[in-house]
N, C-alpha and C positions, 0 to 999 in steps of 0.2 A: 704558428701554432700556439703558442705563449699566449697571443693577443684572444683567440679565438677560448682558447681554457678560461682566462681573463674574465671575460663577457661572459662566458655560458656559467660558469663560478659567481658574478654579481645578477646574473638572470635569479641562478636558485637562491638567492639569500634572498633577495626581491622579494620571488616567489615562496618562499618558506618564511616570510617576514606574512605579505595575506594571509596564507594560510590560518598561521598562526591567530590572527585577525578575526579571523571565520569560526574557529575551534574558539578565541574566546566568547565571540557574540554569543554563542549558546549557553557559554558556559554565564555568562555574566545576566543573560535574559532570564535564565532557569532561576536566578536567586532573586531576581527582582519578581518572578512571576508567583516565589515561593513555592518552587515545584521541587524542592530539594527532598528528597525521601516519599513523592510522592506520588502516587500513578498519575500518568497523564489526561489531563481534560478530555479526551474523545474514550467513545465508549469500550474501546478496539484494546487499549492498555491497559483499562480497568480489568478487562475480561483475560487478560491476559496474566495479570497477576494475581487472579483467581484460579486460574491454571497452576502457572506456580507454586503457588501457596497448597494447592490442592496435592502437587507431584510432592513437593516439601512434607507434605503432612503422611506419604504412603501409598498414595495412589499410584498405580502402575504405571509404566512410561509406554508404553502399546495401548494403555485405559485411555479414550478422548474425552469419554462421556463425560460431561455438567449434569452432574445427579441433582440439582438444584435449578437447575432451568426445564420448566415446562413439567406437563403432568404426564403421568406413567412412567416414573420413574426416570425424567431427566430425559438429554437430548444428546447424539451424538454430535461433540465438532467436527467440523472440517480442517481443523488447525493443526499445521504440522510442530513436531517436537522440536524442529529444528531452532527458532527462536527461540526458546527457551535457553538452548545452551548457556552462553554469554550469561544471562542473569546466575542462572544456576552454580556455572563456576564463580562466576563473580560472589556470589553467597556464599559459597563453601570455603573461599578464600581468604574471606571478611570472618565467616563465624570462628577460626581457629582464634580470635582478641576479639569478639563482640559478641554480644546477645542474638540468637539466631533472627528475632525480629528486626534489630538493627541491621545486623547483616544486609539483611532484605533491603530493606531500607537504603544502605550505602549502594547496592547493586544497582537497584533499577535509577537511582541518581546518574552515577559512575556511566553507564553504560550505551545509554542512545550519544551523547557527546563523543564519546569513544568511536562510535562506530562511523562519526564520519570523514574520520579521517579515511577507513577504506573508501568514500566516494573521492576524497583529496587526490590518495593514492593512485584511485584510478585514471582522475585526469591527468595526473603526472606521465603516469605508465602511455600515453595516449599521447601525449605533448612528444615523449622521448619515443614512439616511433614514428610520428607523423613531421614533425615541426623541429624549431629551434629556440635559443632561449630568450629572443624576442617572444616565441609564440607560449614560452612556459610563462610569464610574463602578465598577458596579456589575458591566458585562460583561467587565473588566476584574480584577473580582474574583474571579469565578469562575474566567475564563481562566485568571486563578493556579493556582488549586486545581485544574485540569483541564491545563494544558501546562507546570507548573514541573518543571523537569526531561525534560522530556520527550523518551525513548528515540528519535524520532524525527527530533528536530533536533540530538543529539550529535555532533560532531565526527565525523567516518568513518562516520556514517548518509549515503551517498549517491546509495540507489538514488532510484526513482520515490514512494515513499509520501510524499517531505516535499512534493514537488512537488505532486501526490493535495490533499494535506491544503491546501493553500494553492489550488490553483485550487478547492474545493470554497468556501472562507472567502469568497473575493472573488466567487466567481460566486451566491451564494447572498448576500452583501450587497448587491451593483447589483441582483438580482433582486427586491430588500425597496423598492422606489421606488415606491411607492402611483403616480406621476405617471404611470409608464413612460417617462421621458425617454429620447431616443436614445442619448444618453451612456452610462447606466450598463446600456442594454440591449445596447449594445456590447461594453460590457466582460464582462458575463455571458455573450455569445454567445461571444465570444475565452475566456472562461473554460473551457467547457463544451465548446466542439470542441477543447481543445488535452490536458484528458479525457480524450475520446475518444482521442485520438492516442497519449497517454501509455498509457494501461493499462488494461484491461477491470475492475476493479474500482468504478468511477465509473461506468459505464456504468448499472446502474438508477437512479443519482441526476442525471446526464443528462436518464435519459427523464421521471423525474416531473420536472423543470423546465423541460422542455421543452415538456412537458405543458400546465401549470400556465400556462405562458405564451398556449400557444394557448388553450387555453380562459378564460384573461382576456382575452383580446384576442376571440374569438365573444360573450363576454357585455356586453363596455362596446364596444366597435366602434368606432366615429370616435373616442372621446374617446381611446384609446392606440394608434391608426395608424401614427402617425408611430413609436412606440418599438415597435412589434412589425413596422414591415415593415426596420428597423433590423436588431433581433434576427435576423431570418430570414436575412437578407441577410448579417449578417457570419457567422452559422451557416456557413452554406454557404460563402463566401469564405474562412474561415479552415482549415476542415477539407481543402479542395481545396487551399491550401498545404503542410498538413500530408502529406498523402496523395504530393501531388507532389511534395514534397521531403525524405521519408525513405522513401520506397518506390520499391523496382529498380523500371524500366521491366520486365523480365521479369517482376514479379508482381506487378503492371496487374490481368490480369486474374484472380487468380486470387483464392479465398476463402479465408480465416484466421477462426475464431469468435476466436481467442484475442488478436490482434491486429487494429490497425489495415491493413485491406485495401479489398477495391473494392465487399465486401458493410456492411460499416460508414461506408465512406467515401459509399458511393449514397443510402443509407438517410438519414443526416444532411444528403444534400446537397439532395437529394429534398425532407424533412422541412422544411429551413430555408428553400430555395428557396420552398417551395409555400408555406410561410403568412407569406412576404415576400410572394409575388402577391396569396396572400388581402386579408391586410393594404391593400394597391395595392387590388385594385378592388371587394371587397365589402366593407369597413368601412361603406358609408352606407348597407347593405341591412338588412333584420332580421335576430333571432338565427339563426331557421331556415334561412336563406341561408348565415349564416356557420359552423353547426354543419355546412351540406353541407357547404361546399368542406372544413374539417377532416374529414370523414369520408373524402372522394376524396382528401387528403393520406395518410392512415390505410390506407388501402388500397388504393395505391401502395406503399404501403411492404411491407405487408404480401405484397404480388404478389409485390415485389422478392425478400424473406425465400424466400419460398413455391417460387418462381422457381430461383436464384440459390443459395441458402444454406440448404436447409431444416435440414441438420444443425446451424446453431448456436440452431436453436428449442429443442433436449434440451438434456441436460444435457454440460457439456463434460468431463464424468469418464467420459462412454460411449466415448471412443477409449481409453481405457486399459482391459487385460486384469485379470480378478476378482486375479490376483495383486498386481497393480502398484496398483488400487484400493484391496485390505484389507492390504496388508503396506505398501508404500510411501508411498503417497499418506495412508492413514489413521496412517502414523508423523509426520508434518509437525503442528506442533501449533497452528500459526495458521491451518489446513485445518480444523482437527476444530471439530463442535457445539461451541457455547458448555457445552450440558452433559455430552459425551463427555471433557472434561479429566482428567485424572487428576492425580496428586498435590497438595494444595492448591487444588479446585476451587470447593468453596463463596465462599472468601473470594476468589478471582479473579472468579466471578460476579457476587460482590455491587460491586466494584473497576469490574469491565466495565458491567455494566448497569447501574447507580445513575442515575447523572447523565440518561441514555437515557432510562430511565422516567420522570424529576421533569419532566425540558424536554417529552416527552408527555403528560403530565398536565395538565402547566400546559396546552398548548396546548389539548387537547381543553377544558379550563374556559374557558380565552378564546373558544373558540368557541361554547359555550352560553350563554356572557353577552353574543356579541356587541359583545365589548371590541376589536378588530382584527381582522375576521375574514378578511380578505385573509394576512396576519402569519400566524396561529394554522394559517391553512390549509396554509399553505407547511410549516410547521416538523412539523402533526401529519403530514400525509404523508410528510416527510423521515424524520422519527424512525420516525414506524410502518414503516418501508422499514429504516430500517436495525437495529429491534430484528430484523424477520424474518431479514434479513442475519448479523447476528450467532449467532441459530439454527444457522443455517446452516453457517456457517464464522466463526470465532471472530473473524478478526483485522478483520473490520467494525466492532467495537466500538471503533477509533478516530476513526472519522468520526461515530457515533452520540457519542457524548463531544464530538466537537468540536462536533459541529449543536445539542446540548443549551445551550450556553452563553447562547446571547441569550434563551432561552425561562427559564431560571433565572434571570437577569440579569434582565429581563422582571416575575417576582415577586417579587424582593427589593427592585427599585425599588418595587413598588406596595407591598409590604410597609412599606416606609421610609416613602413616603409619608403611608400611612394610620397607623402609628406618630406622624406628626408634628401628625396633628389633635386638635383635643381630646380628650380622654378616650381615645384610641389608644395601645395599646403601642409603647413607644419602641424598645423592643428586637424586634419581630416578626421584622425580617427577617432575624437571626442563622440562625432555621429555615430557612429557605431558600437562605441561605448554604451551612451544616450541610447541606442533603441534595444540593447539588451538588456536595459533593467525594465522589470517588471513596474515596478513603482513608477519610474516616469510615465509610461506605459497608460496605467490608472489614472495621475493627474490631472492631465486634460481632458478627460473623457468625465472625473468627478466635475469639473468645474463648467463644462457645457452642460453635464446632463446631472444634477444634484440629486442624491437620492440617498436614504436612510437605510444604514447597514443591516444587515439580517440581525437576529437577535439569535447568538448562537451562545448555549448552554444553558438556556435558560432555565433549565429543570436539574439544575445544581441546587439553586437556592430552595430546592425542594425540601432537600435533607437537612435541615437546618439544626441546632442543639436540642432544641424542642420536641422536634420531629422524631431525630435517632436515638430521644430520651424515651419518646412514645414508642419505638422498635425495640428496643431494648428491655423495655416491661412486662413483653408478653412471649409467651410460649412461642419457640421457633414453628413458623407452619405456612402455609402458600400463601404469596400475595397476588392480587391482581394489581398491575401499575400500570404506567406508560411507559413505551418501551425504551425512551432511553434514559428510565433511572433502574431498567431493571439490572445491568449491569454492576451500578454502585450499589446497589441491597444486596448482592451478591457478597461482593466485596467488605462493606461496612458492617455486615448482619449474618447470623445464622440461618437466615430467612430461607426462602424458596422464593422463585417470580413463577409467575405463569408465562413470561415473555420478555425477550429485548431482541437487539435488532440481528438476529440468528437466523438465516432462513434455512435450517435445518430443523427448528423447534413447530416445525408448520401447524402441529395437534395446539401450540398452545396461542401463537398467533393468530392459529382462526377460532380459536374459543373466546380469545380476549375481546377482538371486534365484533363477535358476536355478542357479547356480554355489552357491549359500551353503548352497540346501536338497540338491542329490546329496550322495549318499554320498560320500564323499574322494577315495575310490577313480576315481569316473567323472568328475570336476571335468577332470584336465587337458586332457581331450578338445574341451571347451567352451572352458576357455582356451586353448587353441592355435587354435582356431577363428577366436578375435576376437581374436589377437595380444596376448593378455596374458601382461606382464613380469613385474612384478612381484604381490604382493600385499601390502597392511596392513592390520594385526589393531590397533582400535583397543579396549582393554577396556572403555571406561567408553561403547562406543556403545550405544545405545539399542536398535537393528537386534539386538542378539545376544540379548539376553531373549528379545526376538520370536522369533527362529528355534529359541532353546533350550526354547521352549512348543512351536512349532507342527513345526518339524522336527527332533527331538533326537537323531536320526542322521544329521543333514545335518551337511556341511563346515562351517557358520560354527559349530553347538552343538558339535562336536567338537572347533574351535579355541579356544573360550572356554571348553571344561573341561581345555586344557590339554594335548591331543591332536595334536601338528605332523605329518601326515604329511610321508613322508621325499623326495614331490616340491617340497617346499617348503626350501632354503636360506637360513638365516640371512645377511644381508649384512654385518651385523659384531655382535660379542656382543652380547644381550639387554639391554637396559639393565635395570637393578636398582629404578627408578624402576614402579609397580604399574600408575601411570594412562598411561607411555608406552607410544608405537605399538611392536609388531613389524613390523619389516621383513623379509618376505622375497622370495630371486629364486626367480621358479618352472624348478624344473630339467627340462628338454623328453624328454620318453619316449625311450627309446632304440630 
């Protein structure tokens, strides 16, 4: 027992030696990238700490609205409070010895790094009920290879994805308890509704573990009672927290596909609820008993959907117009198919899906040899969900990459193993090391097929000194831009946008594309309409190719070949700089 303490004792230093490893690459990339005090490059953390700053300044914590996005008085989000927290306390924490803008500052620094150690934790929690300290080891190694550096937990990454990534770690390692103790099916239930809460992207990985659970629990019955009427029960108690304390009492009743409301909040309360009862009082009946009452769970739910919500059964890209679906929505590039990418797609492909595919493989082999087949079943379903996901819409492939790790971890332990018997290769599990990084992955795929990286942020260089010297001279009042600098005018300016990438703001989305594809000529009429100030022409946005293909005599291709009509005022000279914004005021018809 000595020898065995021994070993699982140098496993964890091993493994708390990467770790640690992994916690610094972010921490050391965030200062090189000079992201220290600063929101993060995607539009998603910008917006985010406009939120913030917005709850900071007085605004209600039940308020969602962005009174400064779109016309008619702003747009409701879809974004729950729950992210917020973390910063929030983190500022309050900071302001009792700093300036409250520092505060801020230190917070949103401090805080994405932090949070990944709950994804660390969770592989851990996951290694200690599946495996041993070879395999703590080993998921640690991978880990490396799959979250060093990782875009996600950099400094000024604040929105909801790191948070995502980590309730997915931990509620997917309590879920790996062969025992079903109450414990860790607590923790998976609090996992899983806070999910929910947080953002609809979790939501099919939710349902198949939600799944997975009931239908463990119909098939072994008494012997996992206790941990699945646990499960159901803190299901439901947690999500009805959730529900009741970031949602207005004014919309109580109403239905959101896109957010947490009273058709997702029913659904899960329904769902947890009922196979907590199951659990209670048919565990000591046959299977047949227990597959009924999950089917009268099932279709409860299903009434409810049927009932109550049938629109979020489609697809949630049906409330948006064929304009706003093929021009805007299909311009977002963490929206688009995994194989709709452009610029450097192959070697991004091979980068994204790698890892996805090996932890699916692997598992589908574990379940033909019936090596774990509880294990293998969890993981092949999660992965086959999320390869489809990434189909889909591209930016699932970070949760497929992160669910891939214990299953690749998985075969390099047995690889090592079998390595260590006689006549076994010593070296096997370097392969399987090798096909779980993402990066090798890409390599050979750059080097056959060579191709020129997307050009991503390009409408940074928009806001140049110049530029936010031109925002800064004039009276706060609505702009028209492209949509992904309307976020940082948010943030940098008093201003107002007409749009960014919000598909809730639909009134000003489809006003903007209307604006960019009219002729010149008929644009001020529209802007006057929706009270717009000003305009900026950002050159290196993405949106202007687009309209100089599809509408090359509309106002935005006429402005990007260099065309100002004369309703359009300079607010102070041109800057000489190529990639900065034009500013101008729109001069009102006479």
């Amino acid at each position: 027992m000595t020898s065995t303490s021994s070993k699982f004792g140098s496993a964890r230093l091993w493994a708390g030696l990467l770790a640690g490893v992994i916690f610094l690459s972010v921490v050391v990339l965030s200062v090189l990238k000079q992201q220290l005090g600063r929101p993060g490059p995607d539009g998603d953390d910008i917006m985010r700490l406009v939120q913030v700053r917005d709850l900071l300044a007085g605004q209600g914590w039940f308020d969602l609205h962005q009174y400064r996005l779109g016309p008619d008085g702003g747009t409701l989000m879809h974004w729950s409070r729950i992210p917020d927290i973390p910063t929030l306390f983190l500022t309050s924490l900071f302001d009792f010895f700093l300036p409250s803008e520092t505060a801020l500052a230190w917070a949103i620094t401090i805080w994405p790094p932090i949070s990944l150690l709950i994804v660390l934790g969770g592989l851990a929690l996951a290694v200690r009920n599946i495996g041993d300290g070879k395999l703590l080891v080993f998921t640690f190694i991978v880990a490396l290879f799959i979250l060093f550096g990782h875009f996600r937990f950099l400094s000024g990454a604040i929105d909801h994805h790191n948070l995502q990534l980590g309730f997915l770690a931990v509620a997917v390692g309590a879920s790996l308890d062969r025992l079903v103790s109450p414990r860790n099916m607590i923790l998976s239930a609090v996992m899983l509704a806070l999910s929910v809460a947080v953002g609809i992207e979790l939501y099919p990985f939710v349902a198949v573990l939600c799944a997975f659970h009931a239908v463990d629990w119909a098939l072994r019955g008494a012997e996992v009672r206790n941990g699945t009427l646990a499960f159901g029960a803190a299901l439901a108690a947690v999500i009805a927290v959730c529900f009741f304390g970031t949602v207005p009492q004014a919309a109580w009743g109403q239905v959101y596909c896109d957010a947490l409301s009273s058709i997702s909040f029913l659904a899960l309360a329904i769902g947890g609820g009922g196979l907590g009862l199951c659990a209670a009082f048919l565990s000591g009946y046959g299977r047949l008993i227990r597959f009924a009452g999950l089917a009268a769970i099932g279709a409860a739910c299903a009434g409810l959907f049927l009932l109550q919500g049938p629109q979020c059964l489609g697809s949630p890209l049906d409330i948006l117009t064929p304009d706003m679906r093929d021009i805007w929505f299909g311009s977002i590039i963490e929206a688009r198919p995994m194989f709709a990418q452009q610029g450097g797609r192959w070697p991004f492909v091979a980068y994204a899906m790698g890892p996805s595919l090996v932890g699916f493989g692997v598992s589908i082999a574990g379940l033909l040899r019936r090596r774990d087949v509880r294990t293998d079943l969890m993981f092949a379903l999660l992965l086959a969900l999320g390869l489809v996901l990434m189909l889909y819409q591209t930016r699932f492939y970070v949760f497929g990459s992160l669910l891939a790790i214990i299953p690749c971890a998985v075969w390099a332990r047995d690889a090592y193993i079998a390595g260590r018997k006689e006549g076994g290769r010593r070296t096997g599990y370097l392969l399987p090391l090798a096909l779980s990084s993402p990066t090798l992955w890409a390599l050979p795929v750059m080097l056959v097929l060579p191709s020129s990286a997307p050009v991503i942020g390009g409408e940074q260089s928009c806001l140049s000194d110049e530029t936010r010297a031109a925002l800064d001279s004039v009276p706060p009042g609505m702009i028209l831009s492209d949509a992904n600098t309307g976020a940082a005018l948010l943030e940098m300016t008093p201003h107002s946008v007409m749009y960014a990438n919000y598909h809730r703001d639909i009134a000003g989305i489809s006003a903007s594309l209307e604006a960019f594809g009219l002729p010149p000529d008929k644009v001020p009429a529209l802007l006057a309409e929706n009270q717009v100030d000003y305009v900026l022409f950002c050159p290196n946005a993405g949106q202007n190719s687009t309209f100089q293909q599809l509408q090359p005599d509309g106002f935005l291709a006429r402005l990007a070949a260099g065309e100002v009509p004369d309703w359009l005022q300079p607010v102070k000279p041109l800057p000489e700089d190529e990639a900065s914004g034009r500013f101008y005021r729109v001069v009102p018809e006479n």
